[in-house]
Every structure is written in structure tokens, then in C-alpha cells.
C-alpha positions in Angstrom: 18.3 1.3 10.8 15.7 4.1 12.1 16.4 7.5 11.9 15.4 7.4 15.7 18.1 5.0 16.6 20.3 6.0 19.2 18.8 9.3 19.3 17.7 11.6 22.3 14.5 13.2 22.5 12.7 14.7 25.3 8.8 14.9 25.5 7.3 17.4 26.2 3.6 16.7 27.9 1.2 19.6 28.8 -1.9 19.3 30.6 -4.4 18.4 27.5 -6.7 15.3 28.1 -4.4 13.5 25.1 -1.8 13.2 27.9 -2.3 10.2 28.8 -1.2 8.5 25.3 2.0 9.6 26.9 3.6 5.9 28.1 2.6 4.5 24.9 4.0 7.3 22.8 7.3 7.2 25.2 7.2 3.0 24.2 6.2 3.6 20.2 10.1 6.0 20.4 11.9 3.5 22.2 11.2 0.9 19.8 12.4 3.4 16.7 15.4 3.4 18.8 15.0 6.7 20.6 16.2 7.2 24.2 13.2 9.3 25.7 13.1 11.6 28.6 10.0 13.4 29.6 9.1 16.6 31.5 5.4 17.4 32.4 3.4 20.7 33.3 2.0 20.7 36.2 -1.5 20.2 34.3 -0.4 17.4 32.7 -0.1 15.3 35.9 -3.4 15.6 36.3 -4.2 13.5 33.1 -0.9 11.2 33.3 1.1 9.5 36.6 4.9 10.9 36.5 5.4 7.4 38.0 3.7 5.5 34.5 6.3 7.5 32.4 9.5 7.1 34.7 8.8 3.5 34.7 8.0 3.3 30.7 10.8 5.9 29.9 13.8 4.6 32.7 14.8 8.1 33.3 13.6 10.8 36.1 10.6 13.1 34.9 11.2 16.2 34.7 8.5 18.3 36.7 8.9 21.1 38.7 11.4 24.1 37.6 13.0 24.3 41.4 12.9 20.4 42.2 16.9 19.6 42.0 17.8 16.5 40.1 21.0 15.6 42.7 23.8 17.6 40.4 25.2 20.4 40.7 23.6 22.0 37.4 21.1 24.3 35.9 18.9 21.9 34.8 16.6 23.7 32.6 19.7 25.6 30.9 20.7 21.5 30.3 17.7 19.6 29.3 17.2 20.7 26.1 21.1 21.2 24.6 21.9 17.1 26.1 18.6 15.8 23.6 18.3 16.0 19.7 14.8 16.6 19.2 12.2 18.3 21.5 8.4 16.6 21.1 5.5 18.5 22.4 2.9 16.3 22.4 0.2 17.1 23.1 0.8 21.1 23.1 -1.7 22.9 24.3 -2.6 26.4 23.2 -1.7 27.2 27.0 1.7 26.6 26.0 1.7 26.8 22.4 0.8 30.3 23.4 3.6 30.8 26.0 6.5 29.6 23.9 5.0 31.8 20.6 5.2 34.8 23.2 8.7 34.0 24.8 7.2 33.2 28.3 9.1 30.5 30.7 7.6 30.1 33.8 8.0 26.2 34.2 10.4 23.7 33.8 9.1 22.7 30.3 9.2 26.3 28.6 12.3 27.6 30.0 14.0 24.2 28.9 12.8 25.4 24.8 13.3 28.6 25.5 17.0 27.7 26.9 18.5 26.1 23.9 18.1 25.7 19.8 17.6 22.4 19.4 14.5 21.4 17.1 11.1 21.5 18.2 8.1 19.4 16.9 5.2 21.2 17.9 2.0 18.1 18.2 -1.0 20.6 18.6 -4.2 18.8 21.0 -7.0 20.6 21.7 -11.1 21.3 21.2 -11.8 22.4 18.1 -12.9 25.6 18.6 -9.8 26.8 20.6 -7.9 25.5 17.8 -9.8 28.0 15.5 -9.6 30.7 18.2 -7.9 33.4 15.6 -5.4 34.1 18.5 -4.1 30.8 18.5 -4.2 30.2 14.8 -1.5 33.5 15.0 0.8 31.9 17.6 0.6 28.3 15.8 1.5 30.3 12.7 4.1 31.9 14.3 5.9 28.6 15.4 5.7 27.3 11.8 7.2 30.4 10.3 10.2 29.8 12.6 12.9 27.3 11.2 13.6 25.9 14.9 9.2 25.0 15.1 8.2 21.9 12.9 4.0 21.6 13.2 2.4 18.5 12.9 -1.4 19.6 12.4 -3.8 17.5 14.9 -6.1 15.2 13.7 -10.3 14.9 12.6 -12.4 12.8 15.2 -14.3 12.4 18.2 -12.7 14.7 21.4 -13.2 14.4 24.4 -15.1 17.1 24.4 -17.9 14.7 22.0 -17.3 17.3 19.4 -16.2 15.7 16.2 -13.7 18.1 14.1 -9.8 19.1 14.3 -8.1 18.5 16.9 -7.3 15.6 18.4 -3.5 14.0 18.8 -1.9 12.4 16.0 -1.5 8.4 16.6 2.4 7.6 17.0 3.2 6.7 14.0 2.9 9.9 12.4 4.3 11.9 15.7 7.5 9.4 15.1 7.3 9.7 11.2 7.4 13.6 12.0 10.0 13.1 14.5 12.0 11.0 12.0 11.5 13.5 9.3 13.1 16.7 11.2 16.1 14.9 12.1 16.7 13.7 8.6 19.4 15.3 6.2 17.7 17.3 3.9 19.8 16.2 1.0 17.0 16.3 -1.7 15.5 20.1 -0.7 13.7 21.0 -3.9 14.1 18.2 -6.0 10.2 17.6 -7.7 9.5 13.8 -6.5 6.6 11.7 -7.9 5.4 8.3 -5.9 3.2 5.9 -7.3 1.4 3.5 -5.0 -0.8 0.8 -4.1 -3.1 -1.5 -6.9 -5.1 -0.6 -9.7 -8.7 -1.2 -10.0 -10.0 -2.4 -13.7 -14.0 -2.3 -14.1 -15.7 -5.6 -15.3 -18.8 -4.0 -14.3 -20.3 -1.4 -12.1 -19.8 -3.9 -9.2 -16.9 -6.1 -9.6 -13.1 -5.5 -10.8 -10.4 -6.7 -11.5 -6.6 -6.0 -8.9 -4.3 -7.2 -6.6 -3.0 -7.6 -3.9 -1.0 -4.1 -3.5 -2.0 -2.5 -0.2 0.3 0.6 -0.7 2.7 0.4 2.2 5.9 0.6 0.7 5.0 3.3 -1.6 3.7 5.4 1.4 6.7 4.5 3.1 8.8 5.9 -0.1 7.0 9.3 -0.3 7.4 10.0 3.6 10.9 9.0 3.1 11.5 11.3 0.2 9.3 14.4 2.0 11.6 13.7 4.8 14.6 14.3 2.8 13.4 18.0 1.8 11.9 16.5 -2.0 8.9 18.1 -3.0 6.7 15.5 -3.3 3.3 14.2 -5.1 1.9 10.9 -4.3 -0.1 9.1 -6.9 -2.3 6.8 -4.6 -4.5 3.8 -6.1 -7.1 2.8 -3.8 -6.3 1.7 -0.1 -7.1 2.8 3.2 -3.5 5.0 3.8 -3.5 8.3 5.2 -1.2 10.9 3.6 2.4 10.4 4.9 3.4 13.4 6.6 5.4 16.1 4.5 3.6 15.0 1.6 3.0 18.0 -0.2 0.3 17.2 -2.7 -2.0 13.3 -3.5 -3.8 12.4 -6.3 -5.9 9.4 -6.0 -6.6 7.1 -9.0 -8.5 3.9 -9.3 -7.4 2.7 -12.5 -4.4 2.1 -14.7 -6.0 4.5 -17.4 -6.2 7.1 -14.2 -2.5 6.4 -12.9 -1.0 7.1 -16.6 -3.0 10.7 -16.6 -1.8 11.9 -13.7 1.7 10.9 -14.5 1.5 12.9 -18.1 0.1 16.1 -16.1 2.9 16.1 -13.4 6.0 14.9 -16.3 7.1 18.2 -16.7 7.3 19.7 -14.0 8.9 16.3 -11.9 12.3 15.4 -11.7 11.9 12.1 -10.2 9.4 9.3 -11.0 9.1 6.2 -8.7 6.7 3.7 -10.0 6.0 1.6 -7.0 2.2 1.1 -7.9 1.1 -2.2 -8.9 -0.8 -1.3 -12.3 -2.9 -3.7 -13.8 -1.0 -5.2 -16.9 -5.1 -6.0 -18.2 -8.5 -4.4 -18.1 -11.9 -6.0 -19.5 -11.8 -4.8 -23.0 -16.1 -4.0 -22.8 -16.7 -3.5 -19.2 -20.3 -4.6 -18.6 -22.7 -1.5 -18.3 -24.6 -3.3 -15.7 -24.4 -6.0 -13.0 -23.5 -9.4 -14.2 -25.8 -11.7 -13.1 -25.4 -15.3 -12.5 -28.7 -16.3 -13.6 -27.9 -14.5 -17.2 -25.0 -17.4 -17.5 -24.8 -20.7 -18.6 -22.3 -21.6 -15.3 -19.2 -19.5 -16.8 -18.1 -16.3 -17.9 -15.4 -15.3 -20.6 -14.1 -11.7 -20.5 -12.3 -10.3 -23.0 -8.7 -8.8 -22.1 -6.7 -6.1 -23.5 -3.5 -4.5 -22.3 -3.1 -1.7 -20.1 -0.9 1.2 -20.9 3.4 0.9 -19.5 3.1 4.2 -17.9 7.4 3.5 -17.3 7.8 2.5 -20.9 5.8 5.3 -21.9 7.8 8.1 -19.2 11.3 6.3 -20.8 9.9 7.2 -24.1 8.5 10.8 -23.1 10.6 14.4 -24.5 13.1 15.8 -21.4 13.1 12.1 -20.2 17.3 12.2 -20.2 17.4 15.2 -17.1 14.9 12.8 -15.2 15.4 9.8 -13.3 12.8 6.9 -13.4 12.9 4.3 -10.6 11.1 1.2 -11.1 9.5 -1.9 -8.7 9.8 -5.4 -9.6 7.5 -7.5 -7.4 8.1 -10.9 -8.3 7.5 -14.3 -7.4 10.4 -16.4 -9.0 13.9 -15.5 -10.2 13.6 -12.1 -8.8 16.8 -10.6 -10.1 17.2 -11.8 -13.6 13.2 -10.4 -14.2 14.4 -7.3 -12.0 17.2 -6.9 -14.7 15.2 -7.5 -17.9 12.7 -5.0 -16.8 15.4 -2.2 -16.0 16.7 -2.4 -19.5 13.5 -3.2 -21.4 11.8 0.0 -19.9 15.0 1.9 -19.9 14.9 2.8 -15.9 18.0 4.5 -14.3 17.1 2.1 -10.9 14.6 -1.0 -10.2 14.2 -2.3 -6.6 13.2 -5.7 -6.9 11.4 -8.1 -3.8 10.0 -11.3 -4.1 6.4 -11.0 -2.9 5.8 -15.0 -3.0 8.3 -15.1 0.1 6.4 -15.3 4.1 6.4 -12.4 6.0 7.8 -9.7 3.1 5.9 -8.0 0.5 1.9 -7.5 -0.6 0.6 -6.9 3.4 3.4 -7.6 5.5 4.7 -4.6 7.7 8.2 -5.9 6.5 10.1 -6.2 2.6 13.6 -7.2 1.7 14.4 -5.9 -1.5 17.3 -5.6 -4.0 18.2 -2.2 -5.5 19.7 -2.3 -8.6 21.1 0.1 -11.3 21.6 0.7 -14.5 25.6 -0.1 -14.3 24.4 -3.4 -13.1 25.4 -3.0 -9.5 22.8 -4.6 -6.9 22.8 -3.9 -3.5 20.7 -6.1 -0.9 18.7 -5.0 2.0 17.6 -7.5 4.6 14.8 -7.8 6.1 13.6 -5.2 7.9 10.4 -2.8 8.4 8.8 -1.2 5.0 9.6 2.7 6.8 13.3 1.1 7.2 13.6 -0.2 3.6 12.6 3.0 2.2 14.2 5.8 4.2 17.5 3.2 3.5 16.7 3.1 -0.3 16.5 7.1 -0.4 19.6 7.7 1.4 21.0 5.2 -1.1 20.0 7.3 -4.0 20.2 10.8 -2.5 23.6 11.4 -4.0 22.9 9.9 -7.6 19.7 11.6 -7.8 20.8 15.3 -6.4 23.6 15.0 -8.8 21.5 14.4 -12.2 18.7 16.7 -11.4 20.9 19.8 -10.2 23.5 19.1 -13.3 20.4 19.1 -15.7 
């Protein structure tokens, strides 16, 4: 189940041309599960119909601070203490500004200003505003209050046709965000590395060798473990992902060789290693120092193999490796949970999750999985089918405990 589900949030929507991605934003939160109300500035309905987001959201929109809502209530004092989560998106530096200085003069700032609850602040403006130093010190001095979350805008074309910072983050990482400060922070300073996506093994300066890995799950893992409070570093072969938000540091590798360094430089200092990469378990043993060409055959080509290094049977084998906890992947494509088994105790793993990637509609490119978790005492849990962002933030809340225990005993 989402994090969203059966959750309350209110959008917030100020009078920045990215308001109207507000119906599709409202849409993208109901289908987490959220239940969305929305308020909008006065600006705002200038860039987005209050009618569009009534009849996307099902609720009233909030808009004017002296417009009654039928009740006999306050209703700015209410707004904010009957939701979970407050989204401003987009937040201009109009009213990023107002809120850093304590001003209220609308229905939307004196419905933050009138409660606690949690505040994701989605920052949308031109670029040079957003470097204005004065706006820079009242985005800073959001973030350096615990209530304030900051999602940092996106690089692209405005709408100003200045490309730079600035622009609204798509839903998925507004909802990823979202998901992330309502999540228990059960894992606040535990040292997490993620390994994801394929390796790529040279045959020649064109051409290699991989699979078909496209990194979801393992994104999906690290923004579930960022959102649990984990401090954590995402090993990333080579796909097309953005960094999950929360991620604190990425290391991008392209080949198995690569992905085995960066896991010896970060060993010591991580307490958690989750191997969801897909490493190569070959590489040419000469990679050709130039193009292969077909007319330089005789109509086939041999290539020598050799193994790639275990990076999981190496980390079991590695000093300190007892106060750790290695968590491996078993993507298979036929009897899933005896391999799953075998691999656990051959590599000497404290979890595997294993998945059968052969089956339609799960696994290597689909947006879903359905995986098996399984442990060293030989308990195995299922999860059904369900989206990879589902699997995973399920999969860490499974773990949380085991993992918060062995790290903070050691």
C-alpha cells in the first residue's frame, strides 16, 4: 500500500505560470491514494480555473480568506490542522517570501501559518529570481526549519525561454517527496548503500556486452530507504533515472569492475549494502582496441569470456562484515525460490528478495514486480503484485526493525 493512502493533503497553488499542472498533480495524489483539497491565491487563478480543480479534486477550493464555506467555523484556523501534509506547489518567491517572514494576508498563508502540520515547500520560478540572494535566504530559512521540507525545482526550458533552475518538479517526485515526509523515520542515520541497474562489459570501443536491468526497483529502494531517514549512496549502472529524491550521494558506474570499486571505497563507512544491480557474471577477456568489423570476419566471431568479480561474495568475505547487513536480489527465470535460497547461503547474505523476471508484466521494464523476501532463518514472506515504489517502501518497512537493531547494537 502507498504511503499516500488514505491520507489528507491540501495543495497549496500560487500564482506561478506552473499552476496549471495543478488538475494533473491533484489526479497523480489521488491515485497514490491521497484525498486532496486545494486552496489558490488569487494569482494563481489567473493561470488555473478553480472550477478544473473542484471537479478533479471533489472538494470546494479554497480561495478567498473572507468567502464562508456554509459552517460555522474559522476556516483558515481549520484547513491546515484537518490535513496531514501541506504541498506548495508551485511556491512562488511571492509566497515563499511571505511565509519565511511570518506574513498572512490570504487564505493560503494564514492556513500554514495557523497550524504545525508539515509543509513541502515545491519552489517554481525564473531563474534569476530563484538566484535573487534574498530569496535564496528565505528558501534557506524554510529548510532550516523542521516543519519546511524543500524539494529544489528542476533544469529546463521556462516559460520565460530561459533554460536553467527552476521549473516544477514532474509529480512523481512532488509525490515521492510527499511520500517521503510522511514516512516514519525509523532508519535516521543508518549508512545505506543501493546498487542499481545493468552492467556494461566492453567488447570493443563500440559494442558491449548487458542486460536487460533498467534500474527501477533499485531507484525505488534508495528513495524508499532516504525516505526512512537512512543516509544513503546509490551506486547507479547506466540508465536514464534521475536521482530519487533524499538521495544523499550517486556514483555512476558502467562496469562490473566499476561497481566492485565503489563498493570497497564506501565498505567501511556503510552499514547496509543492497545489491540490487544486475552485474555482469562475464566480460570479454581482451576487449578489442578498435571497432570490430564485419568484413575482418570470416561470417562469425568467438570472444573469449572470463568471470566477473562477486562483489556480495567478496563484501560476505570483507573485515567488519558481521556488524553489517548485506541484502541480496535474485532475478530469476525458473525455480525462483530454491535458486533464491542457494544464493543466500552460498554468498552468506543476512536477506535475498527474489522475483521471477521471465513472468509478464513484473520484473526487467515493467512499472510492477512481485517478489519474495527471504532470510537467513529461512522465513519467506510474499508480496503480490503491485507497483516497484510499493514493493520497495513495503520491503523497507519489512526490514526497518531487523536492520535498526544490528546496526545500533554493533
Amino acid at each position: 500500500m502507498s504511503i499516500l493512502a488514505n491520507k489528507r493533503l491540501l495543495l497549496g497553488v500560487s500564482g506561478g505560470i506552473a499552476a496549471y499542472k495543478a488538475p494533473e498533480l491533484v489526479r497523480r495524489l489521488q491515485d497514490a491514494g491521497a484525498d486532496v483539497r486545494v486552496v489558490l491565491t488569487a494569482a494563481a487563478e489567473r493561470f488555473v480555473s478553480p472550477l478544473a480543480l473542484e471537479v478533479v479534486s471533489q472538494h470546494a477550493v479554497g480561495r478567498a480568506l473572507w468567502e464562508p464555506d456554509g459552517a460555522s467555523r474559522i476556516v483558515h484556523t481549520d484547513l491546515g490542522k484537518e490535513v496531514d501534509l501541506i504541498v506548495l506547489a508551485p511556491a512562488t518567491a511571492d509566497l515563499v517570501g511571505k511565509i519565511a517572514g511570518g506574513l498572512a494576508d490570504d487564505l493560503l498563508t494564514t492556513t500554514v501559518m495557523a497550524c504545525s502540520t508539515p509543509v513541502l515547500v515545491c519552489p517554481s520560478m525564473n531563474t534569476e529570481m530563484l538566484g535573487n540572494p534574498f530569496v535564496r535566504r528565505n528558501l534557506d530559512a524554510l529548510a532550516a526549519e523542521a516543519r519546511y521540507t524543500l524539494l529544489e525545482p528542476g533544469v529546463g526550458l521556462l516559460a520565460c525561454g530561459v533554460t536553467g533552475p527552476g521549473r516544477l518538479p514532474d509529480p512523481p517526485e512532488i509525490i515521492g517527496a510527499a511520500a517521503a515526509v510522511l514516512t516514519p523515520k525509523t532508519l535516521a542515520g543508518v549508512r545505506v548503500v543501493v546498487s542499481a541497474g545493468p552492467t556494461r562489459e566492453a567488447v570493443d570501443p563500440v559494442r558491449y556486452l548487458t542486460n536487460h536491468s533498467t534500474g527501477t526497483m533499485g531507484f525505488a529502494l534508495a528513495r524508499a530507504f532516504a525516505a526512512s531517514g537512512a543516509d544513503v549512496t546509490l551506486v547507479a549502472g547506466p540508465v536514464g533515472l534521475p536521482t530519487p529524491v533524499g538521495v544523499a550521494r550517486r556514483v555512476d558506474v558502467a562496469s562490473a569492475a566499476d561497481l566492485a570499486r565503489a563498493v570497497a571505497d564506501a565498505w567501511d563507512a556503510l552499514d547496509v549494502l543492497v545489491m540490487t544491480a544486475a552485474v555482469a557474471d562475464f566480460r570479454p577477456r581482451v576487449p578489442a582496441a578498435q571497432k570490430i568489423k564485419k568484413t575482418d570476419m570470416a561470417g562469425e566471431l568467438a570472444i573469449a569470456l572470463e568471470r566477473t568479480e562477486d562483489v556480495l561474495a567478496t563484501a560476505s568475505a570483507r573485515p567488519g562484515r558481521a556488524e553489517k547487513v548485506l541484502i541480496g536480489f535474485a532475478a530469476e527465470t525458473r525455480d525462483v525460490e530454491r535458486y533464491a535460497r542457494e544464493k543466500l547461503a552460498r554468498k552468506g547474505l543476512d536477506w535475498i528478495v527474489a522475483n521471477d523476471v521471465g513472468a509478464p508484466g513484473v520484473g526487467f521494464g515493467a512499472g510492477d514486480n512481485e517478489v519474495q523476501l527471504i532470510g537467513r532463518s529461512g522465513a519467506a514472506v510474499r508480496y503480490d503484485r503491485a507497483p516497484k515504489d510499493v514493493i520497495a517502501a513495503s520491503l523497507v518497512a519489512a526490514l526497518a526493525e531487523s536492520i535498526a537493531r544490528k546496526v545500533r547494537r554493533g
